[in-house]
BAKE-792132 format. One record per residue: residue in three letters; x, y, z of N, C-alpha, C, CB in turn. Coordinates in steps of 0.2 Angstrom, whole numbers, plus 5000, padded with zeros to 4 digits. Glycine has a CB too. Layout:
N
ALAXYZXYZXYZXYZ;...
***
This chain:
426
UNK480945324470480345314475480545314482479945254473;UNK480145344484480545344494479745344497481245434498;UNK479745254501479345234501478945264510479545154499;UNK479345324511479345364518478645394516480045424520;UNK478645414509478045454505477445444501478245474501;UNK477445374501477145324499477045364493476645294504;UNK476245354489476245384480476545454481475345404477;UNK476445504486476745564482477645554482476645634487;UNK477745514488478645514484478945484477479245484489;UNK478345424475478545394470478245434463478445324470;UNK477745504465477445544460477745614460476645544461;UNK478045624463478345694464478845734461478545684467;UNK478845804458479345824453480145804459479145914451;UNK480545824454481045814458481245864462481445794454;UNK481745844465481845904471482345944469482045874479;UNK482346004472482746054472483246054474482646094474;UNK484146064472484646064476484546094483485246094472;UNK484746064488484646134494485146074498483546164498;UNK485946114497486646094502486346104507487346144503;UNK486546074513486946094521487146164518487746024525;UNK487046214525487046274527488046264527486446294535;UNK488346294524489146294525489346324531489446334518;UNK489346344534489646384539489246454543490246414535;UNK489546494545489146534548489046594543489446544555;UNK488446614544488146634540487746724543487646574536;UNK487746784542487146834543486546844537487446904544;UNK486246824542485346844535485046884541484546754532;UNK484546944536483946934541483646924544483846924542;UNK483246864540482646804542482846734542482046804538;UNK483246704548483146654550482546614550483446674554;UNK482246564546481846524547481946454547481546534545;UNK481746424552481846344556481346294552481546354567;UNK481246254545480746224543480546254538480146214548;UNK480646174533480646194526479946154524481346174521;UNK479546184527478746144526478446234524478246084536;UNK477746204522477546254517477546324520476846244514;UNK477446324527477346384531477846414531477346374537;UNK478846384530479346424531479546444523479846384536;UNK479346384520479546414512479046484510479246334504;UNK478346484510477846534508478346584512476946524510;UNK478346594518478746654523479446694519478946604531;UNK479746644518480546654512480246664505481146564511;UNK479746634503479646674496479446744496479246644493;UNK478846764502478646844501479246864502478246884507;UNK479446844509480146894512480646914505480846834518;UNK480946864502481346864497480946914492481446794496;UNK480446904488480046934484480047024485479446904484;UNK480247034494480247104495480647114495480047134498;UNK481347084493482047104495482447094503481947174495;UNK482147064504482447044513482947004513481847004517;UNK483546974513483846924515483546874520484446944517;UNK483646814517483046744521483346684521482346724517;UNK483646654525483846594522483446534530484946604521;UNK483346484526482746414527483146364531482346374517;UNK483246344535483546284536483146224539483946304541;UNK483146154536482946094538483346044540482646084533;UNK483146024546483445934546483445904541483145874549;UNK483145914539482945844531482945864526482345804530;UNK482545894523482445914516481645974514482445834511;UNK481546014510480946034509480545974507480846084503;UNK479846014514479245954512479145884516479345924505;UNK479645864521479945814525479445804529480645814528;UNK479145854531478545824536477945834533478445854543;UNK477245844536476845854537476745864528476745904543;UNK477045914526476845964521477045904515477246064522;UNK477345884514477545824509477145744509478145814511;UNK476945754517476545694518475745684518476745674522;UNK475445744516474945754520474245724513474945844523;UNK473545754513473245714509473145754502472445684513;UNK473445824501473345874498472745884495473645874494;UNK472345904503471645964501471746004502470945964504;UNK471646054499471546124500470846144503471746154493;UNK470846144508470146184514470246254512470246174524;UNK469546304511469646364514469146354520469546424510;UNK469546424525469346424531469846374537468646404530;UNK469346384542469746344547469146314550470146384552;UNK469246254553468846204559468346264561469346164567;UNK468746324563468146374571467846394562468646474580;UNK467146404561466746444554466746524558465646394551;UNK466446554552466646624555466046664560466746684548;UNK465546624562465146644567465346644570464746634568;UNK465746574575466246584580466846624580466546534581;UNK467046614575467546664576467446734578467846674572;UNK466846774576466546834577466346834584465946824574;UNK466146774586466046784594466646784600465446724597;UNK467146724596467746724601467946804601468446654598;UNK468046824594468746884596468446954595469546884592;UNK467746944591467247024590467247034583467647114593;UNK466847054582466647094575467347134571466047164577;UNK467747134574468147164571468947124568468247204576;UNK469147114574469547044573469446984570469747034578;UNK468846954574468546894572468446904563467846874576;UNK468146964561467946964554468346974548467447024555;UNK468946994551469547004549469746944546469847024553;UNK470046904553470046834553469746774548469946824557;UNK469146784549468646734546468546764536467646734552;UNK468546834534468846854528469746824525468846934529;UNK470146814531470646774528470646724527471146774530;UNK470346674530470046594529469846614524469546544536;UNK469346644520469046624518469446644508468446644521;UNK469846684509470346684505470746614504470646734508;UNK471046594507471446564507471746514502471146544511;UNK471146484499471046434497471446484488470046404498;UNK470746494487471146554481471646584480470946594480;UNK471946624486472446634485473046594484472546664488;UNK472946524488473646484487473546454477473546404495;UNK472746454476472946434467473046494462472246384464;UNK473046564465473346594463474246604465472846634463;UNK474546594468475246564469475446524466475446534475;UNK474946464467475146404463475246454454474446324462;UNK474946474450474746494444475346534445474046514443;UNK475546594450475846644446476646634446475746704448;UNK476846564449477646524451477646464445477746494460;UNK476946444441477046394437477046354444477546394431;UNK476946314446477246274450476946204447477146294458;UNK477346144448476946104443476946044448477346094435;UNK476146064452475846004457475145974457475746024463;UNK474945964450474545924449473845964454474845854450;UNK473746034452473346084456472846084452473546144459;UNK472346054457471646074454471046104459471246004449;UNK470746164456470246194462469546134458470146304462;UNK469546084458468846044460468546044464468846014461;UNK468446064468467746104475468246054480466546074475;UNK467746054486467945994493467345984496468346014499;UNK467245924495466545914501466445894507466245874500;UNK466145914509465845884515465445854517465845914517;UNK465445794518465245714515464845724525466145624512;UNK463945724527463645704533463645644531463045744534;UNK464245584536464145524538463345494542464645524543;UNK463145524544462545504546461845564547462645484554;UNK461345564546460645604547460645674552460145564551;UNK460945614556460845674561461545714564460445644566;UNK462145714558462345774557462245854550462945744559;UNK461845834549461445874541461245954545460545824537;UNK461045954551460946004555461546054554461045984563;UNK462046024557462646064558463046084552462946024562;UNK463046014548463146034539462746074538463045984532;UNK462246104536461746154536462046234538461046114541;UNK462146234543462346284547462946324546462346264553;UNK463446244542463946274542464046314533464346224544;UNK463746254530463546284524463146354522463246254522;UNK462646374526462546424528462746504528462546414531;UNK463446474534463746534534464146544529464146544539;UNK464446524525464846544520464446584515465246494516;UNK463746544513463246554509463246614509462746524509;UNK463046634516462646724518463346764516462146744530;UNK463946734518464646804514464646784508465546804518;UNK464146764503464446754496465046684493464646824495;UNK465146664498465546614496465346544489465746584502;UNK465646524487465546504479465246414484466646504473;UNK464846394486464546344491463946324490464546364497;UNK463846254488462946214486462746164492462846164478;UNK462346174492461846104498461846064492460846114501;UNK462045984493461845944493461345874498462245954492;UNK461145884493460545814495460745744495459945814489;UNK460345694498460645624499460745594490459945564505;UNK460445614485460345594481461045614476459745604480;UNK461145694476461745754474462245704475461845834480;UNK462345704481462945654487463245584483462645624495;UNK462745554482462745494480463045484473462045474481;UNK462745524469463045544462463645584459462745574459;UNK463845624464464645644465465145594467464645694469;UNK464945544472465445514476465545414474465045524484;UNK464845434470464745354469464645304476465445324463;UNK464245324480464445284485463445314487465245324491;UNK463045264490462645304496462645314502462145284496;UNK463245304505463545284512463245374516464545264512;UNK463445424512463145494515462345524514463545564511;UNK462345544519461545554520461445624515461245574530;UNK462145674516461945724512462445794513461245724514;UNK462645834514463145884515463245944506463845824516;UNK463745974508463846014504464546014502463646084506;UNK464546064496465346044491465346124490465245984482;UNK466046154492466446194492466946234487466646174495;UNK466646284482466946284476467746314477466346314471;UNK467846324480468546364482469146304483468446424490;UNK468746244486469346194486469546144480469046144490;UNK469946134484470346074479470846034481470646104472;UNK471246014477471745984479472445974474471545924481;UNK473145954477473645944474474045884475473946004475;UNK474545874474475145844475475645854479475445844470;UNK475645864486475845884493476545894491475745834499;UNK477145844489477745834487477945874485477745794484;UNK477645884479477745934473477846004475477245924468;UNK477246024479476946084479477646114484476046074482;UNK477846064489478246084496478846124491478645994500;UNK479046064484479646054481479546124477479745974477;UNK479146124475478946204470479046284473478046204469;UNK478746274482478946314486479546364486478846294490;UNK479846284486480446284488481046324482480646214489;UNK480746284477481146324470480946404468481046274463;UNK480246404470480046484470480346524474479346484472;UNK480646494480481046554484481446564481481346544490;UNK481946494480482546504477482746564472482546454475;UNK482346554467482246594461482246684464481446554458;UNK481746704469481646754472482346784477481046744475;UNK482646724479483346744481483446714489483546824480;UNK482946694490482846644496483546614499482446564493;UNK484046584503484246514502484046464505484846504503;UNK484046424504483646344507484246294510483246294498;UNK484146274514484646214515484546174519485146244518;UNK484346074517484346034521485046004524484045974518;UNK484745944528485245924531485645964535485445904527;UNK485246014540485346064544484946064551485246114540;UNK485046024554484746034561484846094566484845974564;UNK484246144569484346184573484446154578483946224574;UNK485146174584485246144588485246194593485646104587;UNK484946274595485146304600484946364597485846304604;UNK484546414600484446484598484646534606483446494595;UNK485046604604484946624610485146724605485546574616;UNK484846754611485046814611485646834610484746844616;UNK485746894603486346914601486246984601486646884595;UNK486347014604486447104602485547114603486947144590;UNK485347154597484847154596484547104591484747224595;UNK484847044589484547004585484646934587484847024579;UNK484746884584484646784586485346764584483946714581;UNK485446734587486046684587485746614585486546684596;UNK485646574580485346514577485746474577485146504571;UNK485946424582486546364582486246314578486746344589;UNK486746284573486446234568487046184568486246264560;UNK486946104565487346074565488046094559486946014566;UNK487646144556488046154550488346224550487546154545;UNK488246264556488746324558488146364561489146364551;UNK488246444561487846464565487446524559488446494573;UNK486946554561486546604558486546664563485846574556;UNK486646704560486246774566485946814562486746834571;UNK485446834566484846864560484446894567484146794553;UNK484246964561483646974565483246974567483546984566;UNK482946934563482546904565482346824563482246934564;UNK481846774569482046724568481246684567482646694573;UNK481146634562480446634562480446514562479946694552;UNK480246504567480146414571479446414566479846404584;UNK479646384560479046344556479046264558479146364548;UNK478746234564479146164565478346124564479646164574;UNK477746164565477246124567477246054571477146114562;UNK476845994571476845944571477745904573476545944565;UNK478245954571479045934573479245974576479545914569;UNK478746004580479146064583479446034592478546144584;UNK480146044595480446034598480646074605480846034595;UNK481146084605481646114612481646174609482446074615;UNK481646194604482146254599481846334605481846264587;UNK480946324606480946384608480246334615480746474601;UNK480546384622480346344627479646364627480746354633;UNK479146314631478746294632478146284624478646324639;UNK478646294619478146284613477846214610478646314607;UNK478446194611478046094612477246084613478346054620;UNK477346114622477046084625476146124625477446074631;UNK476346164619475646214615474946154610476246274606;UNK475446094609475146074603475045994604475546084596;UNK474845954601474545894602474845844595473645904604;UNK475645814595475845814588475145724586476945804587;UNK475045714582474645644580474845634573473845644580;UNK474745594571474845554563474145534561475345474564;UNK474445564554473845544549474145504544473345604546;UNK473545454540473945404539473445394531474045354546;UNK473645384527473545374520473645294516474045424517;UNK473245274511473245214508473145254500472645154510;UNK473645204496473345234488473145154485474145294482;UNK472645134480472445094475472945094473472045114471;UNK472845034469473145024463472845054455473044944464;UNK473045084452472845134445472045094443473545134438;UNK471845124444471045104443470545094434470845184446;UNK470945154430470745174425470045214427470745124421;UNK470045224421469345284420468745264421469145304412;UNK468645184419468145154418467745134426468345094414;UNK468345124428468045094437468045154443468645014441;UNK468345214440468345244443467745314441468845244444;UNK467445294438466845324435466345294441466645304426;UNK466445264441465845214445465945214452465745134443;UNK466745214456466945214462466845274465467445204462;UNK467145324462467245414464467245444456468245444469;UNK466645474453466545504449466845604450465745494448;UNK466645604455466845674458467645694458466645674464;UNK468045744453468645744455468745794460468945754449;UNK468245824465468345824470468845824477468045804470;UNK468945834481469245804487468745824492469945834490;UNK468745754496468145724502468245714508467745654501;UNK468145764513468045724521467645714522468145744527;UNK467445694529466745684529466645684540466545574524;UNK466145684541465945704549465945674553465345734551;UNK466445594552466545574557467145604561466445514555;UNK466745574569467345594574468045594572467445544580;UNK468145514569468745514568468845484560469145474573;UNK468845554557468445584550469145524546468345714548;UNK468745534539468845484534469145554528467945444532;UNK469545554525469545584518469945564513469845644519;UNK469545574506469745524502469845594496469245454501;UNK470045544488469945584483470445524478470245654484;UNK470145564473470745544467471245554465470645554462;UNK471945514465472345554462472445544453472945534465;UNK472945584453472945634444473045554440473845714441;UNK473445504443473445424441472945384439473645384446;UNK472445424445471745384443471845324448471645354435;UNK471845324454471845284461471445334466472645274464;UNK471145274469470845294476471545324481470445234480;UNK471345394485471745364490471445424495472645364489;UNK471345364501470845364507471445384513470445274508;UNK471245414516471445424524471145444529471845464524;UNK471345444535471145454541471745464546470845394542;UNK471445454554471745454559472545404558471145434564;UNK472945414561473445374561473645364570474145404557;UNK474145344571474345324580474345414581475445274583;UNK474445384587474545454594475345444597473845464601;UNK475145364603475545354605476445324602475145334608;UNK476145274598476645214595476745224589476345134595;UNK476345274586476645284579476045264574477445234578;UNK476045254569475645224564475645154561475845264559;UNK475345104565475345034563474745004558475244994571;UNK475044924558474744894552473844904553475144804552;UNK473544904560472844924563472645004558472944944572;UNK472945024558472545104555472645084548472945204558;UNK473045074543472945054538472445004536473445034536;UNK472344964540471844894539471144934539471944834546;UNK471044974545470545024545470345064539470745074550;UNK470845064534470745124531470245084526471545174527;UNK470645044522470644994520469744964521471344954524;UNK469444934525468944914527468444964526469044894533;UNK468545044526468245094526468045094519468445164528;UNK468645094513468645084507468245064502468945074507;UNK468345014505467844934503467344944505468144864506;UNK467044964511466444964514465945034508466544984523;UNK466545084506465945134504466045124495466145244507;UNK466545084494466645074488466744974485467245114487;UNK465944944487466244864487466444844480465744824489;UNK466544864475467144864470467744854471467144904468;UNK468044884475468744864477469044824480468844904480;UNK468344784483468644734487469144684481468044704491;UNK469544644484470244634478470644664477470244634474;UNK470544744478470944784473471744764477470744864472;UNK472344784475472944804478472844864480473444794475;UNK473044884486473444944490473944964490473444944495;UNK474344994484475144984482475345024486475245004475;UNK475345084490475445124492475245144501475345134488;UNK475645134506475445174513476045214517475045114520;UNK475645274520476145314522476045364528476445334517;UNK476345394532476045434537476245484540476045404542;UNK475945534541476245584543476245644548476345604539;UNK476545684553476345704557476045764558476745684560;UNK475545774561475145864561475145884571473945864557;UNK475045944570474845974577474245994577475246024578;UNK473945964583473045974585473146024591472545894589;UNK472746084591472646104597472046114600472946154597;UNK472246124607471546134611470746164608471646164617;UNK471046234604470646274603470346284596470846314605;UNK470646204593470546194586470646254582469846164585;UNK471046304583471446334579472246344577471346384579;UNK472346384573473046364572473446424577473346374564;UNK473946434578474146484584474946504581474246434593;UNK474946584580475346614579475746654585474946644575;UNK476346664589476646674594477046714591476946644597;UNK477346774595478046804595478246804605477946904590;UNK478546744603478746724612479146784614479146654613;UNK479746824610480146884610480146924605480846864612;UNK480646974604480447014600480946984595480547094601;UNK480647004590481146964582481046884581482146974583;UNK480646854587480746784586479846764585481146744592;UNK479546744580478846734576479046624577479046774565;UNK478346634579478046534579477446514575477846504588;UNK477346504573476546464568476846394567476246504559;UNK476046364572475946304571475446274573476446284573;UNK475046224572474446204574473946194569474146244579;UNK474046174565473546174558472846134559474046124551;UNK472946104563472346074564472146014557471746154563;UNK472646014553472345974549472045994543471845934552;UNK472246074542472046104538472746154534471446124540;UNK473146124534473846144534473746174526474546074536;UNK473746154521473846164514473746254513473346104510;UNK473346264513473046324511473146384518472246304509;UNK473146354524473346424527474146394529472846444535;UNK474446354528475246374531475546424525475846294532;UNK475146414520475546464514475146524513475746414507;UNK474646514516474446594517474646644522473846584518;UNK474746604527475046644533475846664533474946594539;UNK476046614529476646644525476946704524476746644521;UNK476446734521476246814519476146834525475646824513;UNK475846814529475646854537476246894540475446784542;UNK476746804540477146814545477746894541477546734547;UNK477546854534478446914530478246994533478546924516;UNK477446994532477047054536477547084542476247014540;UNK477547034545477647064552478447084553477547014558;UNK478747024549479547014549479847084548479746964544;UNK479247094543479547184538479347244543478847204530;UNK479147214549478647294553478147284553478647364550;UNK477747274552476747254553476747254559476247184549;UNK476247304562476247314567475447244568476147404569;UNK475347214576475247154575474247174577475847094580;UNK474047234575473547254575473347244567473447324579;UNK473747274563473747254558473747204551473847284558;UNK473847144558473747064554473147034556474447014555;UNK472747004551472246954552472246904557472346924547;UNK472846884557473046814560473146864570474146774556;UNK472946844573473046874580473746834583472246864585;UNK473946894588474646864587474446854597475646934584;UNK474446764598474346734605474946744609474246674604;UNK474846754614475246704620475446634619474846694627;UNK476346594623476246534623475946494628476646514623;UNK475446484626475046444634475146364633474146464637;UNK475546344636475446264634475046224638476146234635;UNK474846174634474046134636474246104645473946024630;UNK473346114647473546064653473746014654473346064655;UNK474245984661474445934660474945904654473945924660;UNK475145964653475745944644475945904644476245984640;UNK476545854650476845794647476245734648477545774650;UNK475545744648475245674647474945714641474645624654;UNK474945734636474345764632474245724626474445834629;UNK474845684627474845644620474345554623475845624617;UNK474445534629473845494631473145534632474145464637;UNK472945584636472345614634472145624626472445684636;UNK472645634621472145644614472245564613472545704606;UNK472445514615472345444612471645424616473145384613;UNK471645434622471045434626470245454621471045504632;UNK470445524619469945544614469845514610470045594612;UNK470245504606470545474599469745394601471845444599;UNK469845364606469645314607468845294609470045284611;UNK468745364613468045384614467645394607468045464619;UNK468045454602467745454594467545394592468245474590;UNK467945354591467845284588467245234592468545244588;UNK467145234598466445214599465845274598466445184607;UNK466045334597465445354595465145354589465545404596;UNK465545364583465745314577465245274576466245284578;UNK465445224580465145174579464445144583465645134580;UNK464145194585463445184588463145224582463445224598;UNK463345274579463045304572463145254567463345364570;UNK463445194568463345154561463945164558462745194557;UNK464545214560465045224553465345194554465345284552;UNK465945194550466345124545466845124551466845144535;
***
């Protein structure tokens, strides 16, 4: 059990060998981050023949992508009407057709690698905290509706009987979603590459990238890589490696609680729905069952100081409040992990030079597009000319103001929470 993981590290298949990188090595595709963005990237690559080799500080799955709440969302935060208008009928449409893929495709991956993460496409809801955001639920349900997407209105009464709770006024559920075992799924990635001919290697920190000939020079603590091509999957832990990329994203912590094993009986009555749930508050709420049969609730974690005993306690109080059954229960489980927010609430795809590829900025919806975009990036790695990818390939523009951004989003973080709470929410 490695209590960094709280339930998923003590529920998780076991991990894959993956050595320190031995010496200096040519591949390539040099990729920086063994979270789901860099593994999916090394499995197409690999699957097409490409030499690829993965390097991590730590291990597959160490951040974000190991720690996260395992929903699978399709789509993205921006729905595809905006997106239509941000970039045109063309692009935008493109785009908002790959969101909407997403979801499916990643449980068809899961299915055709066996991968064994406790995946289930159970819909996802989206739980309106208060009346008078059903507008906007409405709108958004909507647009999927009018492209045929697999998507139902729900009523206050619908809500109530899926969630076992009356705390939502009313929203809609998402048949393309679902959810997994984060841990696992990282750890599955990982062996899928392998298998395809990948190499994987923790306990490998990037320490320096620079121009070699026509290809990268990857300085690591464990020898050197030159490839040519080099792909920064760091998200949420992204660094110094490629300049002014940092200062693109807004890293925060989200932060998780698991029950104590419930059984069938109380949790028939708690969360009937084997669903996964967020819901419209500012500083939104998401919960679900795990395959144990435990609640486990999350939310916002720190910005500035990290994830303290306050946002657990928070979670905790939410819990109880939408489920007073639990009050008593044990919390056997808390744990936290870190994502990248950006300004434009999308995710952001860079080629800062030639041969060198960045994705990162999940928004919180990491599961289903880091491992879709995967496929994006092997796209490009191979030649795909960058008219020809869904994903639009940005400039690095880093936020205004970038070394305060992390007191600005706690600013926010704090404005949400009295708003919150003038609507009544937990």
């Amino acid at each position: 059990m490695d209590p960094d993981f709280g339930l998923w590290g003590a529920t998780a298949e076991p991990a894959p060998a993956t050595p320190p990188l031995a010496g200096d090595r040519t591949t390539d595709v040099a990729i920086v981050g063994a979270g789901y963005t860099g593994l999916s990237t090394a499995l197409h690559l690999a699957e097409a023949g490409v030499s690829v080799t993965v390097i991590d500080a730590e291990h597959p799955g160490y951040g974000a992508s190991g720690r996260n709440g395992g929903q699978v969302l399709p789509g993205f935060k921006t729905y595809p009407d905006h997106l239509i208008k941000r970039y045109g009928p063309e692009r935008g449409g493109a785009l908002a057709a790959f969101g909407a893929g997403l979801a499916d495709g990643l449980f068809a991956l899961i299915a055709r690698h066996d991968i064994r993460c406790d995946a289930r496409q159970s819909g996802w809801i989206h739980a309106g905290h208060h009346p008078s955001k059903l507008p906007e639920q409405r709108w958004k349900h909507d647009q999927w509706a009018s492209r045929g997407a697999r998507v139902r209105w729900l009523e206050r009464d619908a809500m109530a009987e899926l969630l076992g709770t009356e705390a939502y006024a009313g929203g809609w559920i998402d048949e393309r979603g679902g959810s997994l075992q984060p841990l696992s799924f990282a750890r599955g990635l990982a062996r899928a590459a392998q298998a395809a001919g990948a190499f994987v290697h923790g306990g490998t920190r990037a320490t320096a990238l620079a121009r070699s000939g026509d290809g990268w020079s990857l300085m690591t603590s464990r020898g050197t890589l030159r490839a040519g091509t080099v792909v920064v999957a760091t998200n949420g832990y992204t660094g110094g490696l490629v300049d002014r990329l940092a200062a693109t994203i807004v890293p925060v912590q989200s932060a998780q609680i698991a029950s104590q094993v419930l059984g069938n009986e109380a949790l028939a009555g708690i969360m009937p729905s084997p669903a996964a749930v967020s819901d419209t508050r500012r500083s939104l709420l998401y919960f679900r069952r795990s395959p144990d049969g435990r609640l486990v609730m999350g939310g916002r974690g720190g910005i500035l100081f990290g994830t303290g005993e306050g946002h657990y306690a928070r979670l905790r109080r939410a819990a109880e409040q939408l489920y007073p059954a639990l009050a008593g229960a044990r919390w056997e489980h808390r744990w936290a992990g870190t994502l990248a927010v950006t300004l434009d609430h999308m995710p952001h795809l860079h080629e800062p030079a030639p041969g060198l590829i960045a994705s990162l900025g999940c928004n919180g919806r990491g599961v289903a597009y880091s491992t879709g975009v995967g496929r994006i990036i092997a796209e490009r790695a191979r030649g795909a000319r960058p008219e020809e990818l869904p994903v639009p390939l940005t400039p690095v523009n880093p936020m205004p103001m970038a070394p305060f951004r992390r007191i600005g989003a706690a600013a926010v973080a704090q404005v949400y929470g009295w708003r919150d709470r003038l609507t009544g929410s937990l």
